[in-house]
N, C-alpha and C positions, 0 to 999 in steps of 0.2 A: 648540371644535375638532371635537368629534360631527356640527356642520354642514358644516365642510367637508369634513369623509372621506364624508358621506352624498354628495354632489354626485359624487365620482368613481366611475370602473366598477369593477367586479371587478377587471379587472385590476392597475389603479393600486394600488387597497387592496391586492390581492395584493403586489405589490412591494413597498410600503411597510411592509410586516408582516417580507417576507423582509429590510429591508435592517434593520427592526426588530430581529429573531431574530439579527440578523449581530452588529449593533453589543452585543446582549449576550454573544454569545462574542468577537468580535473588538475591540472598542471603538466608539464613534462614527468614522467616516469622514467625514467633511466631502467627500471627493473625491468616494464614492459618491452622495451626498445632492444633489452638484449636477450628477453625468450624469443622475441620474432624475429630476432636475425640469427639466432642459433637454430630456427624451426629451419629457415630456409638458407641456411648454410651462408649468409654472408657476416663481413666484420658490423662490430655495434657499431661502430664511426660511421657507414655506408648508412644503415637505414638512421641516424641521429640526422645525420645532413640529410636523408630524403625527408625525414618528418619537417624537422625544421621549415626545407622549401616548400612542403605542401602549406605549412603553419603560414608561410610568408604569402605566400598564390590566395589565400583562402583573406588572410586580413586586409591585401591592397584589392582583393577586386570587392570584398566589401564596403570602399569606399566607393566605388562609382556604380554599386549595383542600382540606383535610383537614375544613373545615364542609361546605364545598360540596358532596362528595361524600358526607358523612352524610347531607346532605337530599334527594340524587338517589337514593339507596338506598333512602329511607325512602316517594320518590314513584314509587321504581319497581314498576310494576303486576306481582303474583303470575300467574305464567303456570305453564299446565298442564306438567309433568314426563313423560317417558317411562315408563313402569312394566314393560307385554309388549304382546305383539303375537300373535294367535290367528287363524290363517289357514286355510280350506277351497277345495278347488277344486268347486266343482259342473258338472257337463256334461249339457246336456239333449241326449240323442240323437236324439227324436222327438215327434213329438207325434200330436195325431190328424188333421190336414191334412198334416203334412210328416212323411213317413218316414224321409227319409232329411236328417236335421239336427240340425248339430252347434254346439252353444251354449254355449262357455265362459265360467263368470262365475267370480270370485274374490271371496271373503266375507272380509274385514277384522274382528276386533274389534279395537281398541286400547283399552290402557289404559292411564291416564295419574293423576296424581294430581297434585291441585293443594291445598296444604296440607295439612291432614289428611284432605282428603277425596280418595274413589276416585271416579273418572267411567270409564264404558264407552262407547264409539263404535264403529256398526257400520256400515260400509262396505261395499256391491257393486260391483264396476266386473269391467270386460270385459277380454282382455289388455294392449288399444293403452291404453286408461288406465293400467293398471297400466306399463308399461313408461313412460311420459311422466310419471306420478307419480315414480318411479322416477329416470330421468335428473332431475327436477327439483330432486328432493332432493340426489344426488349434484351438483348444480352450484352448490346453497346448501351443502354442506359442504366444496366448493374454495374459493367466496366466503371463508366462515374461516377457512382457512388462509391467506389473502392478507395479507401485513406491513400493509395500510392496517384492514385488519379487527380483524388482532388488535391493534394499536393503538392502534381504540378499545375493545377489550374490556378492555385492561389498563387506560385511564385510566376506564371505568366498574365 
């Protein structure tokens, strides 16, 4: 059955999963099963066995989804932690060629702790960085707020 769901697109698979997902809330449809294989030109019997094996794939890993997630925990990689944030402005106003100049830079330390242990990182950047660092963050922390996000954050 593995070979013949490889042979079709994303999308086929994709249907065949939703009408998958259906038949275990709704029941098996037999009616369903044969507009989707007349959409995509195959026999009902072809996509009734693929439903079925995804039906099969989806109930047995359901039973060990509570290992499966011990062993994704135990592979997922220790990442650094927030800890503070220690921020200066410095502004050169001159030098000895340029009198009249004005040079803003923003000095970053962060500190983050990963494990037990403390790490320090010291950053310079000018304001247009800081501002673009800035918006990027703010658009990775809308990212998880998004229902697909957190999603996957609750099944990892």
């Amino acid at each position: 059955m593995m070979m013949r769901i490889m042979h079709f697109s994303f999308t086929v698979v994709g249907e065949l999963c939703h009408v998958a997902v259906e038949s275990l809330d709704n029941g098996i449809h037999v009616k369903t099963q044969q507009v989707l294989a007349k959409k995509y030109g195959l026999e009902a019997e072809t996509v009734h066995q693929i439903v079925d094996g995804v039906l099969f794939v989806f109930t047995e890993s359901s039973k060990y989804s509570s290992h499966i997630r011990s062993i994704l925990q135990e592979m997922s990689p220790v990442l650094p932690q927030y800890h503070d944030l220690e921020w200066r402005l410095d502004v050169q106003l001159a030098s000895r060629c340029l009198h009249h100049q004005v040079e803003p830079h923003i000095m970053l330390k962060l500190h983050t702790k990963e494990g037990e242990e403390n790490k320090t990182t010291i950053f310079q950047m000018d304001p247009v960085n800081l501002v673009h660092l800035t918006e990027s963050l703010e658009q990775a922390l809308e990212e998880v707020k998004t229902a697909h996000c957190r999603r996957i954050l609750r099944n990892i």
